[in-house]
Backbone bond lengths (Angstrom), bond angles and torsions (degrees), N, CA, C in turn:
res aa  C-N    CA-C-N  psi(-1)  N-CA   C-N-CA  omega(-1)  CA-C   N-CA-C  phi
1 X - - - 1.458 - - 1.535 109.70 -
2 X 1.228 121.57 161.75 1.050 140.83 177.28 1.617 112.37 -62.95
3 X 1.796 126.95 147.96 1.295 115.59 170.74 1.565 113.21 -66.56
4 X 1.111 100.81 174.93 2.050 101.02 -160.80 1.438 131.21 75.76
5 X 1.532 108.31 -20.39 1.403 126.44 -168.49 1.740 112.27 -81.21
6 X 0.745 119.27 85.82 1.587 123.46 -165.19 1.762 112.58 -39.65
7 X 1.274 99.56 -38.56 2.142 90.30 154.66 1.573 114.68 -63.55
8 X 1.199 125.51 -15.45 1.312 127.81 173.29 1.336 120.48 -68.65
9 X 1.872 104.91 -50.41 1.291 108.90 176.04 1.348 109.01 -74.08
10 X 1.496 126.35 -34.72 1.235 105.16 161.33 1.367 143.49 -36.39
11 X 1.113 109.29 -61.31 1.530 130.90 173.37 1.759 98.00 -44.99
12 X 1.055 115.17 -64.86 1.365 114.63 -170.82 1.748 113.43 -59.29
13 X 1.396 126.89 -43.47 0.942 116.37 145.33 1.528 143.07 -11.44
14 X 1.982 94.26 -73.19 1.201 111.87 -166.70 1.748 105.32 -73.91
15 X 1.407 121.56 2.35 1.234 140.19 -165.32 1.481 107.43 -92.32
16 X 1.831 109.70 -50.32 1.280 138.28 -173.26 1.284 98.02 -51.41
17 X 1.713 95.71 -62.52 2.352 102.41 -176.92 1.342 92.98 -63.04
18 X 1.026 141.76 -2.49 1.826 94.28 166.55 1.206 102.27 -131.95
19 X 1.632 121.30 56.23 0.936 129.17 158.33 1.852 128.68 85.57
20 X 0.925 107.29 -14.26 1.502 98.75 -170.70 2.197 101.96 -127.97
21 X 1.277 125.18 171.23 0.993 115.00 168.48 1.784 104.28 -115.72
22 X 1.218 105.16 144.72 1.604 95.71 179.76 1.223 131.84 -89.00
23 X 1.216 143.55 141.39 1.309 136.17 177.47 1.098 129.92 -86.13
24 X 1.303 108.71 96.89 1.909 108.21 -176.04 1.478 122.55 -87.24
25 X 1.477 106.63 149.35 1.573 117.11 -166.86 1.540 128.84 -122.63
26 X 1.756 85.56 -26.67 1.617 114.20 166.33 1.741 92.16 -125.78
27 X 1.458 91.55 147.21 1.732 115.95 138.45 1.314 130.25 -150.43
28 X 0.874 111.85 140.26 1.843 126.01 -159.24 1.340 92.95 -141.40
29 X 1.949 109.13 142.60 1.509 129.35 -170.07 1.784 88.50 -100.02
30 X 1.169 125.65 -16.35 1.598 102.14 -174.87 1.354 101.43 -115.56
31 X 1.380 116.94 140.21 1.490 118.71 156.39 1.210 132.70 -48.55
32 X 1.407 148.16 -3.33 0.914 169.22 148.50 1.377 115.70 -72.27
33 X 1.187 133.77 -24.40 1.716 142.88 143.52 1.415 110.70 -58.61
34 X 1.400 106.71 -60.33 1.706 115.21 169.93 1.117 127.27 -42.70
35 X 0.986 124.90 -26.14 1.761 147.44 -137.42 1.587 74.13 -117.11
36 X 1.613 134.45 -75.16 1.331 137.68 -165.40 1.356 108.63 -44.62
37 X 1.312 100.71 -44.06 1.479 106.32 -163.89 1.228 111.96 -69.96
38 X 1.508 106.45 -56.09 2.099 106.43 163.79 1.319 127.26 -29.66
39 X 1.766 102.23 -45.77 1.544 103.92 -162.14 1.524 105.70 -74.45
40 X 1.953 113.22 -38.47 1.135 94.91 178.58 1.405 128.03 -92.96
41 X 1.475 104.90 53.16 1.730 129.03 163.07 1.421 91.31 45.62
42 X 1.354 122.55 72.72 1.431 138.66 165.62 1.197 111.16 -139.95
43 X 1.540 138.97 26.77 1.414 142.60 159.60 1.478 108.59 168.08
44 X 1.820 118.84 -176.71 1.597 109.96 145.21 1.467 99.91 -119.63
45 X 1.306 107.95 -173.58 1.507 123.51 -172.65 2.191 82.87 -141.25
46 X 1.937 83.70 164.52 0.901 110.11 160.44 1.453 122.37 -99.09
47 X 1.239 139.93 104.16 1.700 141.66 -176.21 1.604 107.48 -96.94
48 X 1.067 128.49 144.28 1.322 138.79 174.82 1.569 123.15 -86.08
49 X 1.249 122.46 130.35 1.268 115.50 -169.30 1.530 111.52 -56.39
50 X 1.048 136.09 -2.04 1.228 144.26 -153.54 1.618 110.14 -107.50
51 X 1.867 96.98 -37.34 1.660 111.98 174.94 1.628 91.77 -86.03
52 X 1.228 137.96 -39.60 1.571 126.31 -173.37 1.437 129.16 -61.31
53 X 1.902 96.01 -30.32 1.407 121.09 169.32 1.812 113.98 -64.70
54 X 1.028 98.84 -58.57 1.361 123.05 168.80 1.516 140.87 -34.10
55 X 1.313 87.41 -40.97 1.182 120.58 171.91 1.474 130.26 -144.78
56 X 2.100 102.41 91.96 1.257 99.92 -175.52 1.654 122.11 -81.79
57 X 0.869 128.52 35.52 1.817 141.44 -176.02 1.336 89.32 -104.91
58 X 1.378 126.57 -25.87 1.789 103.99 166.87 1.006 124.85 -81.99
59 X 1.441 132.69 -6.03 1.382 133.90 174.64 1.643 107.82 -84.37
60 X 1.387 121.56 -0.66 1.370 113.44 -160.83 1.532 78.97 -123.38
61 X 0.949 153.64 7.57 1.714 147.45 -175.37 1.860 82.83 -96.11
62 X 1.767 88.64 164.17 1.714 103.08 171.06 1.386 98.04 -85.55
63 X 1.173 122.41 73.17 1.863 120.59 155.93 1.311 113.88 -124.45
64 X 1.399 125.35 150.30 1.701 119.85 143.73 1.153 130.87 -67.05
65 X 1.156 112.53 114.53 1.884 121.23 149.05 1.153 117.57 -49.85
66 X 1.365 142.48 91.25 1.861 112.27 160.28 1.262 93.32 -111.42
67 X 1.436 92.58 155.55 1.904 115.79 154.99 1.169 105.36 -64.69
68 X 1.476 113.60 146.56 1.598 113.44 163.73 1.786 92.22 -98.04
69 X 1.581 118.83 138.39 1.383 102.64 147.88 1.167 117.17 -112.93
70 X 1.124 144.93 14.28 1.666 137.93 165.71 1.695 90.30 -158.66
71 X 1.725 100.80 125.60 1.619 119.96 16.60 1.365 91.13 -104.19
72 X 1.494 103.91 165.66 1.614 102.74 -174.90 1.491 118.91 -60.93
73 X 1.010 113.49 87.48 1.754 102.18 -177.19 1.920 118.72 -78.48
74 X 1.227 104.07 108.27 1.602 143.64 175.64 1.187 125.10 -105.62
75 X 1.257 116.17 117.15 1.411 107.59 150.14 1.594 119.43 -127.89
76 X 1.743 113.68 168.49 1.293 91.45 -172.68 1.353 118.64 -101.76
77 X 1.330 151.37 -177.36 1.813 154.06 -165.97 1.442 80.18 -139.91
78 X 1.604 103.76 140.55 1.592 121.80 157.23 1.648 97.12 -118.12
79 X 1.606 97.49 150.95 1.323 118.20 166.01 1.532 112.62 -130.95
80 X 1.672 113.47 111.62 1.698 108.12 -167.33 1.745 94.55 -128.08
81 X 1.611 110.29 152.36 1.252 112.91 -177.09 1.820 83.39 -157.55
82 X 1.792 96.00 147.25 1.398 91.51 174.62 1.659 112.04 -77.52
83 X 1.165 112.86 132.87 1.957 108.94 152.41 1.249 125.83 -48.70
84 X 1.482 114.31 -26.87 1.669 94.91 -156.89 1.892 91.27 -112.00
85 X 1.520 119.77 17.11 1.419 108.63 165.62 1.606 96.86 -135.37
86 X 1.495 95.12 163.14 1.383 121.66 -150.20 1.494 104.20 -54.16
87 X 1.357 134.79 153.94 1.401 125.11 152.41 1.208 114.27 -147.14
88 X 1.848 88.05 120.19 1.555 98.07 164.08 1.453 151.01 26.13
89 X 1.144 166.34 91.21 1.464 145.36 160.92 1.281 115.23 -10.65
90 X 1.834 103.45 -72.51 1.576 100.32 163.06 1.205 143.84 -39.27
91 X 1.608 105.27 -63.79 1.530 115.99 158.94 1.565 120.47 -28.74
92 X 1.085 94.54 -35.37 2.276 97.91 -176.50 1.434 91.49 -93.84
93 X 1.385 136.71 -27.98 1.307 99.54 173.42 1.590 107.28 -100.53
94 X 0.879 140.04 -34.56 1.438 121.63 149.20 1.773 125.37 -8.54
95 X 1.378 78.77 -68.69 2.131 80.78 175.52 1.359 109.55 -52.87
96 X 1.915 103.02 -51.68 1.486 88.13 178.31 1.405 144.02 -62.39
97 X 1.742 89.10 -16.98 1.638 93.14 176.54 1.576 120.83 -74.88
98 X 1.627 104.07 -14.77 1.480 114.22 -173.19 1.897 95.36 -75.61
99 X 1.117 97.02 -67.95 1.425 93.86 -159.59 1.687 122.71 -59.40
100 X 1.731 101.39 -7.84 2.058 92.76 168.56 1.215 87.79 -108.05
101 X 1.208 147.68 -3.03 1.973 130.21 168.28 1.710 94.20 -70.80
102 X 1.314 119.17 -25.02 1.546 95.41 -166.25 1.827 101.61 -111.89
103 X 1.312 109.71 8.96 1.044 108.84 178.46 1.174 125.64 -85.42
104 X 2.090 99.49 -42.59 1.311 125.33 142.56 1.343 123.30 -27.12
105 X 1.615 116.21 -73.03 1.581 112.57 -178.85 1.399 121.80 -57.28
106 X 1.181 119.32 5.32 1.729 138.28 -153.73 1.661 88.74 -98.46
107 X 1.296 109.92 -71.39 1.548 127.69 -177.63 1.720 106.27 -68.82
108 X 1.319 128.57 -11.40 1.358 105.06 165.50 1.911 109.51 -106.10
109 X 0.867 119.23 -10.18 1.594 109.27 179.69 1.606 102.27 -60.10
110 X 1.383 90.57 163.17 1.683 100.10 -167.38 1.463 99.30 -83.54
């Protein structure tokens, strides 16, 4: 991602804890640039277990998957809706579907 891009500062962050800063050569705003750029063995990226889950057509491309296990790289997702106006049928199951899909992925990471 681009500087300013808050997956950027992430990344750079999550770069900082384990010590080194990275040197970037490409940046691209869509994953699908990223994805190009990996395959044609011109960098790595950081992907989220959430985009790997998400999307099983990346497990079948010529790339590596690894887990990182240190440092734990996290970030957090908010989900906000007002209380005091109406919501949806959908909307309530929407939320509900958000909050046990991620509760789920919570209890299976290693």
């Amino acid at each position: 991602m681009k500087p300013g891009d808050i997956f950027r500062e992430l990344t750079n962050r999550f770069c900082r804890q384990a010590g080194f800063t990275p040197r970037v050569v490409f940046e691209g705003d869509e994953i699908e640039t990223i994805r190009g750029l990996v395959m044609a063995g011109l960098g790595v990226t950081f992907i989220s277990h959430l985009m790997v889950r998400s999307a099983p057509y990346l497990a079948a491309q010529p790339v590596s998957i690894l887990p990182i296990a240190e440092p734990r790289c996290r970030r957090h997702l908010g989900l906000a809706w007002r209380t005091t106006h109406y919501l949806s049928q959908a909307a309530q199951q929407f939320r509900a579907f958000v909050i046990q899909y991620f509760q789920q992925l919570e209890q299976e990471r290693p």
